[in-house]
C-alpha positions in Angstrom: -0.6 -10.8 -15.2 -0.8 -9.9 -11.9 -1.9 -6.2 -12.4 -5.0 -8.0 -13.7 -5.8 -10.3 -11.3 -5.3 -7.3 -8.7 -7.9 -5.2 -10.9 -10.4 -8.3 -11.3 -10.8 -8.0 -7.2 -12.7 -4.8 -7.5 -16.0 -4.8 -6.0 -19.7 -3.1 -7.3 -18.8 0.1 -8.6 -15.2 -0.5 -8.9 -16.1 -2.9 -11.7 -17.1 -0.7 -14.3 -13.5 1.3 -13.6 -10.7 -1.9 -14.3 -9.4 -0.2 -17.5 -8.4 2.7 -15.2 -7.7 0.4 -12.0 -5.1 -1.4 -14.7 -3.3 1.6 -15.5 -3.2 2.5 -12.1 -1.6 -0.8 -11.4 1.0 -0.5 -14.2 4.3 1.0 -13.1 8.3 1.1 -11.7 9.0 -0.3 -8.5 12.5 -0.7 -8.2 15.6 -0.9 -5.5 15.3 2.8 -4.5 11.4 2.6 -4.4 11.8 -0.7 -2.1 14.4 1.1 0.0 11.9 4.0 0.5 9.0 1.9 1.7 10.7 -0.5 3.8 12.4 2.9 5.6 8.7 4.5 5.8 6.8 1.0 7.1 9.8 0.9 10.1 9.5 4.2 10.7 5.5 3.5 11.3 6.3 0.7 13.2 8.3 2.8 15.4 5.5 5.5 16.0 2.8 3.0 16.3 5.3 1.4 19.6 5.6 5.1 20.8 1.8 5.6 20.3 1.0 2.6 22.4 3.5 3.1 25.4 2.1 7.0 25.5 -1.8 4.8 25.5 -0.6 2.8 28.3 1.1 5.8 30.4 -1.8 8.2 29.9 
């Protein structure tokens, strides 16, 4: 299960939390979800271009 293995990464302290890290990791992610994130990550991708042609200007 890939929840699991994603929980089993957990480092030091983390360790003793994996029963909560799974739950965490157990959800929906559908076509609307997808739609949202791949609107939000071009959107970043857009500000970080604008961020580094103000770096370059200033």
């Amino acid at each position: 299960m890939i929840r699991t293995s994603l929980a089993d990464l957990a480092k030091r302290r983390m360790r003793s939390r994996i029963p909560e890290l799974n739950q965490a990791l157990t959800g929906r992610f559908r076509e609307h979800h997808a739609f949202l994130t791949r609107l939000y990550l071009d959107q970043y991708d857009q500000l970080s271009g604008a961020i580094k042609q103000l770096t370059v200007r200033i």
